[in-house]
DSSP file (Angstrom, degrees, kcal/mol; ACC not computed):
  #  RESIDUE AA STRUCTURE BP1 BP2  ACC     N-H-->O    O-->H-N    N-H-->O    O-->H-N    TCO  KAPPA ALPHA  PHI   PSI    X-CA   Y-CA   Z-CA
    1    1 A X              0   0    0      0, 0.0     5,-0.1     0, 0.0     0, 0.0   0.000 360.0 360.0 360.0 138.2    7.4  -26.6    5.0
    2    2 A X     >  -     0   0    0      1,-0.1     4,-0.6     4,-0.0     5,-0.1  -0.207 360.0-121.9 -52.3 166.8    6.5  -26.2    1.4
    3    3 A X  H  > S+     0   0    0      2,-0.2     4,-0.9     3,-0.1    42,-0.1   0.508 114.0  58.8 -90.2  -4.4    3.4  -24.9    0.5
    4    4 A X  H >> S+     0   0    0      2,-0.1     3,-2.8     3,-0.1     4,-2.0   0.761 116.0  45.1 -66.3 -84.5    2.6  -28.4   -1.6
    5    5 A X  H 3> S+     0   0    0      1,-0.3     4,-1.2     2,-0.2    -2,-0.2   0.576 109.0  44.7 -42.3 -12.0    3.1  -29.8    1.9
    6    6 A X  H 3X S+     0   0    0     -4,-0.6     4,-2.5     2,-0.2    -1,-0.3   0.752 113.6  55.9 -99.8 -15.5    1.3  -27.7    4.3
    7    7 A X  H <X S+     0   0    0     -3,-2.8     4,-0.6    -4,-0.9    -2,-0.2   0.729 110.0  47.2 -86.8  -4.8   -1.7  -27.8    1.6
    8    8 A X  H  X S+     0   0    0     -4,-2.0     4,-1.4     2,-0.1    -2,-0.2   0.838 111.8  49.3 -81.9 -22.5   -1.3  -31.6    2.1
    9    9 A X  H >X S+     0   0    0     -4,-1.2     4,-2.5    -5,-0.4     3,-0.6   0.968 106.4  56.5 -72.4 -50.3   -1.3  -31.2    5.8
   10   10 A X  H 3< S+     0   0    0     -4,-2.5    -1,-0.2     1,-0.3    -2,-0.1   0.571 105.6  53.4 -12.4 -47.5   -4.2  -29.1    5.6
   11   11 A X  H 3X S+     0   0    0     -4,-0.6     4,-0.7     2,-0.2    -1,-0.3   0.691 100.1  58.6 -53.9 -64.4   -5.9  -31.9    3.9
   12   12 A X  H XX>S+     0   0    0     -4,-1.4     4,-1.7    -3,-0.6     3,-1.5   0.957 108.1  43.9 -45.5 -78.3   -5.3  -34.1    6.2
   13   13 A X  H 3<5S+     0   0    0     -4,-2.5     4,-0.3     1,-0.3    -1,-0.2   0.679  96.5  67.8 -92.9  26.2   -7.0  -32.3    9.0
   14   14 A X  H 345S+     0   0    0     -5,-0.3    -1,-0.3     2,-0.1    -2,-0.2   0.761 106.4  41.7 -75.2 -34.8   -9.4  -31.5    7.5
   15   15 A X  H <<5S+     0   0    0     -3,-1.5     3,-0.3    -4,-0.7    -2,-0.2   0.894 117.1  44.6 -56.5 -55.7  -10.2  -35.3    7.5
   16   16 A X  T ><5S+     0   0    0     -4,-1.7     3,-1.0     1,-0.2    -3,-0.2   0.579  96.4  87.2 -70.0 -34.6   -9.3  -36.2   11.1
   17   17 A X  T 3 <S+     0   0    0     -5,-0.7     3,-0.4    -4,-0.3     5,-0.2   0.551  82.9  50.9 -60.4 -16.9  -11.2  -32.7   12.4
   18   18 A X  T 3  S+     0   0    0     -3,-0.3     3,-0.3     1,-0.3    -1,-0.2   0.475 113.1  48.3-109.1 -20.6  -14.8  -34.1   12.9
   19   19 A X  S <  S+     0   0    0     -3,-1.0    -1,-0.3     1,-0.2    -2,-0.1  -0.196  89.4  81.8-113.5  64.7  -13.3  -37.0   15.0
   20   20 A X  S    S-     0   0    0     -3,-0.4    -1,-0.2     0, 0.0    -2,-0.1   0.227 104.4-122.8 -86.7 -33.3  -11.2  -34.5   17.1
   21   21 A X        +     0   0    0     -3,-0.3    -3,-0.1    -4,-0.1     2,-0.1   0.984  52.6 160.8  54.1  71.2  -14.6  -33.9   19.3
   22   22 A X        -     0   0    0     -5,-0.2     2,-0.4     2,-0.0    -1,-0.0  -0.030  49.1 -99.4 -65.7 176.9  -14.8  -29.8   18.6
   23   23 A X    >>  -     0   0    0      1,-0.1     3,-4.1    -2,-0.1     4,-3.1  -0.973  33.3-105.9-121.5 152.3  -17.8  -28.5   19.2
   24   24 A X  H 3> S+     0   0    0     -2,-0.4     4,-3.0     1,-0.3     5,-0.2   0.709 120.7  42.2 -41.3 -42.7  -19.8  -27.9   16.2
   25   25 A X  H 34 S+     0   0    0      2,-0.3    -1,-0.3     1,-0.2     5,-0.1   0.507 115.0  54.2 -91.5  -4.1  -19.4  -24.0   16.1
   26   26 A X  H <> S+     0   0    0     -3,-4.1     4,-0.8     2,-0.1    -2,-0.2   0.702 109.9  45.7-104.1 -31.7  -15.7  -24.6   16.9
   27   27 A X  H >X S+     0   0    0     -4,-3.1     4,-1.8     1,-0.2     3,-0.6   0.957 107.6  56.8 -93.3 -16.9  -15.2  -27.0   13.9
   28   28 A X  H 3X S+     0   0    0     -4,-3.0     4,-0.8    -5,-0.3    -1,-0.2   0.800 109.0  49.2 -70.3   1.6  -17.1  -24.9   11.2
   29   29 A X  H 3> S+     0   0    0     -5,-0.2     4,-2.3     1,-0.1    -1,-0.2   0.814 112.0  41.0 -99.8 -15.5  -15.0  -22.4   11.9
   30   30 A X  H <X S+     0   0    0     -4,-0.8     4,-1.9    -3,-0.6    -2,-0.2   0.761 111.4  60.8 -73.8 -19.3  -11.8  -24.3   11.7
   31   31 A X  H >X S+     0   0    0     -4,-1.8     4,-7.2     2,-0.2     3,-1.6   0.951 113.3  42.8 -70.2 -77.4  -13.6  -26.0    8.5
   32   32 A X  H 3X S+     0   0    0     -4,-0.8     4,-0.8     1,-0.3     5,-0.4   0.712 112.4  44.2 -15.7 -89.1  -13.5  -22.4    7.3
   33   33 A X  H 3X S+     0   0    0     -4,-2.3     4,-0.9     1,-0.3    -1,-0.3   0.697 112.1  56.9 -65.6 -19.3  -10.4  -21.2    8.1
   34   34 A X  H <X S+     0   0    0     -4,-1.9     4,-2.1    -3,-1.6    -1,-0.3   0.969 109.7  51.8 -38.1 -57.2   -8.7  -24.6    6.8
   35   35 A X  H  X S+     0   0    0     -4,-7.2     4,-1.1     1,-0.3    -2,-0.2   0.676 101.5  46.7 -77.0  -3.0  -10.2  -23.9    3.9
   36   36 A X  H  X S+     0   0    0     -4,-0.8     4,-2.1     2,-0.2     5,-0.5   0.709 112.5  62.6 -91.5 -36.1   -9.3  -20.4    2.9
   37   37 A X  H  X S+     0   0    0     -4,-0.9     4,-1.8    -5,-0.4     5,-0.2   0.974 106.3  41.6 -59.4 -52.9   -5.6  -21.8    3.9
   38   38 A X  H  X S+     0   0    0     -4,-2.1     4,-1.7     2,-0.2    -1,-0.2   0.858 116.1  49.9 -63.8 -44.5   -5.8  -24.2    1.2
   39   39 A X  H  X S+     0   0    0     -4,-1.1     4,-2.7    -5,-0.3    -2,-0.2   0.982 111.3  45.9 -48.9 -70.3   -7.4  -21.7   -1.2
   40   40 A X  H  X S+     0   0    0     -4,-2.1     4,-2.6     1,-0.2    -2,-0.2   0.953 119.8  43.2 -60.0 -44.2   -4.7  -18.7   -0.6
   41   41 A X  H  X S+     0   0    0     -4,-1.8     4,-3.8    -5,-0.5    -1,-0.2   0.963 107.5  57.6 -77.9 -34.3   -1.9  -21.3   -0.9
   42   42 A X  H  X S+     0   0    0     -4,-1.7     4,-2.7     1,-0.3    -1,-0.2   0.904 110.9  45.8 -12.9 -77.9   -3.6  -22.9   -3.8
   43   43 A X  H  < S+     0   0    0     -4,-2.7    -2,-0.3     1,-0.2    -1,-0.3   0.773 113.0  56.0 -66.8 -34.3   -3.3  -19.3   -5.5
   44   44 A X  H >X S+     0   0    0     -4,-2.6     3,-2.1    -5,-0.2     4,-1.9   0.928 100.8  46.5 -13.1 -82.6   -0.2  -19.1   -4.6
   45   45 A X  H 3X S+     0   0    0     -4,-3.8     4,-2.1     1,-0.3    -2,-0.2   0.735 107.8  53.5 -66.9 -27.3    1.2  -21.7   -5.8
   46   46 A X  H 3< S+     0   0    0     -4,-2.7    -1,-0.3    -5,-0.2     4,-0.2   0.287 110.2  60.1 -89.7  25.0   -0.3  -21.4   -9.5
   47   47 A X  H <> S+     0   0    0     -3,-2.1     4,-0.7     2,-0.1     3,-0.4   0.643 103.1  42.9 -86.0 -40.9    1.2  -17.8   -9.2
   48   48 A X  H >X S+     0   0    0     -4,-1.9     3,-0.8     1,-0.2     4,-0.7   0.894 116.2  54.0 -63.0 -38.0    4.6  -18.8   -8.6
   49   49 A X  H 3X S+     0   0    0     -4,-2.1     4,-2.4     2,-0.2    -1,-0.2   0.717 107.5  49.2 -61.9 -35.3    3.9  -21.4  -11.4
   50   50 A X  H 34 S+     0   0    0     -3,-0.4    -1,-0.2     2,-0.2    -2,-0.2   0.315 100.3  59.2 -75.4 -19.4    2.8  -19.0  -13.9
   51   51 A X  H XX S+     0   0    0     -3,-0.8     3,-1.1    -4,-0.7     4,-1.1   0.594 103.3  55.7 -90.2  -2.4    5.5  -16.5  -13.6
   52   52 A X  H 3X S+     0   0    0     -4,-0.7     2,-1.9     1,-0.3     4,-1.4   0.995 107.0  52.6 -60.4 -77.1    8.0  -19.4  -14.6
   53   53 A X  H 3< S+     0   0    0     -4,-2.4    -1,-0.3     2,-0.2    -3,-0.1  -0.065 108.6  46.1 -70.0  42.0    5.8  -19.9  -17.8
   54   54 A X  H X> S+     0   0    0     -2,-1.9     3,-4.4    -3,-1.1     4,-2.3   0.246 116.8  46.8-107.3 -67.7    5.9  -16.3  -18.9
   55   55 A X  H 3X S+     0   0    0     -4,-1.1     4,-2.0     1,-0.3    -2,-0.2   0.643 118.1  42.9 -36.5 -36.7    9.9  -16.4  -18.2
   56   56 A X  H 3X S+     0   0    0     -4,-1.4     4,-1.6     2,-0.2    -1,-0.3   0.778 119.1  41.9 -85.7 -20.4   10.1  -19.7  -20.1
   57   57 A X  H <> S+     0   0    0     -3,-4.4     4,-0.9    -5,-0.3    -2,-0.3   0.793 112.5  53.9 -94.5  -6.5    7.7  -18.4  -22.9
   58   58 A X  H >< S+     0   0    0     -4,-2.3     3,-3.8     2,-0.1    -2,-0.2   0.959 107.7  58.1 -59.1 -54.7    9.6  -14.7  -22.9
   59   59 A X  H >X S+     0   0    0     -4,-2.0     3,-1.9     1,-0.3     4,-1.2   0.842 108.3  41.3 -49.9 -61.6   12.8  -17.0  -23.5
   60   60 A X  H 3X S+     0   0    0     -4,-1.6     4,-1.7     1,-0.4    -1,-0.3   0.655 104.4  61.6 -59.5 -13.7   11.4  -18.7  -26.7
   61   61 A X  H << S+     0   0    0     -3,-3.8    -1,-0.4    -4,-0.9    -2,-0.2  -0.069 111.2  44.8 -98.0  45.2   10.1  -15.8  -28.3
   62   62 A X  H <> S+     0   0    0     -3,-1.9     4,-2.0    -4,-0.0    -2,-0.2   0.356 109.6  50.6 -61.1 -59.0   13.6  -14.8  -28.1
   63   63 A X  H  X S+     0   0    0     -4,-1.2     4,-2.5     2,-0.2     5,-0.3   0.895 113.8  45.7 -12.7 -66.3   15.0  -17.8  -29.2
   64   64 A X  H  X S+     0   0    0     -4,-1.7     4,-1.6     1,-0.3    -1,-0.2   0.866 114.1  49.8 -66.5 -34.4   12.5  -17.8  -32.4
   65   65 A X  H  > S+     0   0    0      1,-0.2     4,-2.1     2,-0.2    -1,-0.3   0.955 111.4  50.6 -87.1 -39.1   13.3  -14.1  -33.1
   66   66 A X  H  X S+     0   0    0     -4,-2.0     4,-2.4     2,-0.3     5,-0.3   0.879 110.5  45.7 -74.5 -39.7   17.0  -14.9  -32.8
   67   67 A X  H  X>S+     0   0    0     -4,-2.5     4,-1.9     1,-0.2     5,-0.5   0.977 109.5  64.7 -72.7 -48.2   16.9  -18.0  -35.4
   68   68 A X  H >X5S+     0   0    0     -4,-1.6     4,-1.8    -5,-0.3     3,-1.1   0.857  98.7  42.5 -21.1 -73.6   15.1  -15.8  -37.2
   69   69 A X  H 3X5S+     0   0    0     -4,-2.1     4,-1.7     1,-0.3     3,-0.3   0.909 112.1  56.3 -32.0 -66.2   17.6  -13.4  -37.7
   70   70 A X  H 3<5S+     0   0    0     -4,-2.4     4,-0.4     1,-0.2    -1,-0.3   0.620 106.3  53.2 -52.9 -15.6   20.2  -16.2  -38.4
   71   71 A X  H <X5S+     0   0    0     -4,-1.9     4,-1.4    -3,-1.1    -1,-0.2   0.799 107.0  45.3 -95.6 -30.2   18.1  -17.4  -41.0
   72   72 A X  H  X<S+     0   0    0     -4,-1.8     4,-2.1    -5,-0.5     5,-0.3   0.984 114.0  53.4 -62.4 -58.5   17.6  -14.1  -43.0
   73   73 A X  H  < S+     0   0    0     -4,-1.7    -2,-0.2     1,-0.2    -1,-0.2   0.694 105.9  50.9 -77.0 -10.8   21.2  -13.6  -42.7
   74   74 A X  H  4 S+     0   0    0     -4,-0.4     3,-0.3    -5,-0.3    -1,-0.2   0.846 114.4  50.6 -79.5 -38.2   21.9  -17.3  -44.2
   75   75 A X  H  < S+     0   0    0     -4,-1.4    -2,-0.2     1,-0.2    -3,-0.1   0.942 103.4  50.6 -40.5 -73.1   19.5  -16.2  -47.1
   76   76 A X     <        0   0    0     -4,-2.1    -1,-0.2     1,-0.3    -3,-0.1   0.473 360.0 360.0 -45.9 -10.9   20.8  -13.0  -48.2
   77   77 A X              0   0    0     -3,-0.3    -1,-0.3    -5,-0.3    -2,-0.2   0.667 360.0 360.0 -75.3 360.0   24.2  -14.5  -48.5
């Protein structure tokens, strides 16, 4: 499973969980530990997302320093 999907399954029973028939002290702790599940993957996932956008903004400040170059060297001619 992905982690978009298991935080949509997550989601889900978190919805369905109070008509499950726990017992009170058995769903707040399942409310709980759902919800730190949803959190960590949550954080997760906008880490994974976030090294992409340094990799894709390292790439363009290469790009730009490279037209750069080419563009000095077009001057000076």
């Amino acid at each position: 499973m992905t982690k978009n999907t298991t935080i949509i399954f997550l989601g889900v029973l978190v919805a369905v969980l109070p008509a499950l028939g726990f017992p009170t002290w058995m769903r707040t702790i399942l409310f709980v530990a759902i919800g730190l599940g949803i959190a960590v993957l949550a954080y997760l996932s906008s880490v994974v997302y976030c090294s992409n956008c340094e990799k894709l903004i390292d790439e363009a400040d290469r790009a730009l320093d490279e037209q750069e170059e080419v563009d000095q060297n077009t001057t000076t001619i």
